[in-house]
C-alpha positions in Angstrom: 104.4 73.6 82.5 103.3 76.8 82.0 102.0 79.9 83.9 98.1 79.4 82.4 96.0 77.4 81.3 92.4 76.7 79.9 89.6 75.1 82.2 86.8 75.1 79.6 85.8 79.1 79.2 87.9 80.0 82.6 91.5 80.7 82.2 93.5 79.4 85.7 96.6 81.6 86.2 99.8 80.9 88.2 101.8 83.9 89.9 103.9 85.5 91.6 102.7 88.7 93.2 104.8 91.3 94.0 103.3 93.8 96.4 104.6 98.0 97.2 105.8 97.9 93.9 106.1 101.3 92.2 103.5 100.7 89.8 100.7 98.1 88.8 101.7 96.4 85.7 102.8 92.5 83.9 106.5 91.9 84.9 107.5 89.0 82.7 107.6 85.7 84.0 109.2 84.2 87.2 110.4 81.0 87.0 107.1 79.2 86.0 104.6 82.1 87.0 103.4 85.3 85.6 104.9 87.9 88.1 102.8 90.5 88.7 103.5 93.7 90.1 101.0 95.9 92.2 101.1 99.1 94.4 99.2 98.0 97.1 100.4 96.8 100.4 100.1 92.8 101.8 98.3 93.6 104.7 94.7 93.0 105.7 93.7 91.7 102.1 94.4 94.6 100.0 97.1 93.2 98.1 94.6 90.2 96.9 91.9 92.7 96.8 93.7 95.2 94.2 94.8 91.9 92.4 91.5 90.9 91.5 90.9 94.5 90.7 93.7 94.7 88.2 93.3 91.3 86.9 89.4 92.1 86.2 90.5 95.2 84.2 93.3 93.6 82.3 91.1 90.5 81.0 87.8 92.5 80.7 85.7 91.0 83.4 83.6 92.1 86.3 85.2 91.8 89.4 83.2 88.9 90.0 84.7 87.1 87.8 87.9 87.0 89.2 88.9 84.7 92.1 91.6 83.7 94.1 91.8 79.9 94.2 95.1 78.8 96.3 97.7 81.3 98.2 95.6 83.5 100.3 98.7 84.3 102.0 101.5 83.7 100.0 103.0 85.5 96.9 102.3 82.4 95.1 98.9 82.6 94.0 96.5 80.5 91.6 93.5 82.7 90.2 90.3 81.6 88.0 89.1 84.5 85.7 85.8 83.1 84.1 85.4 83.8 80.7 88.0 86.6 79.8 86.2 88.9 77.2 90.3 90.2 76.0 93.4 89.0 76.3 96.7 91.1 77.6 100.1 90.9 75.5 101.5 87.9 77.7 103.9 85.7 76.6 102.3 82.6 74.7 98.9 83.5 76.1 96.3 83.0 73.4 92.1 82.2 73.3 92.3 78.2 73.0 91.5 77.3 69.5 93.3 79.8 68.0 
């Protein structure tokens, strides 16, 4: 298993989210998850909020295009981006097809 994968043009990502972190940024993987690492706090939404945020900058989307499918409330989280325009340096992560 890995931390991604292709659902037609939308690219389904598995995490691990670690919030009050010193600085927004890719940490590696986590077991079988992308951990990502974000300034914001996990209260009232703004952790998922600046997730999306980050994520929509990262893969070259609107934030629209970025949504959190499973683990609302957990660190664990499952996100859809929908049609990434670019692809960040992650481990194994490449445009399907290529």
């Amino acid at each position: 298993m890995s931390y991604f994968r292709w659902d037609g043009e939308d690219l389904i990502l598995d995490c691990h989210l670690q919030p009050k972190a010193s600085k927004d940024e890719f940490a590696g993987l986590h077991g079988e998850r992308l951990k990502i690492r974000l300034t914001a706090p996990p209260v009232e939404g703004k952790a998922n909020a600046h997730l999306l945020a980050f994520l929509a900058k990262a893969f070259g989307v609107a934030k629209a295009q970025v949504s959190l499918e499973s683990g609302e409330l957990n660190r664990h989280k499952r996100l859809r981006i929908r049609a990434p325009q670019r692809l960040p340096a992650l481990p194994g992560l490449i445009f399907p097809g290529k």
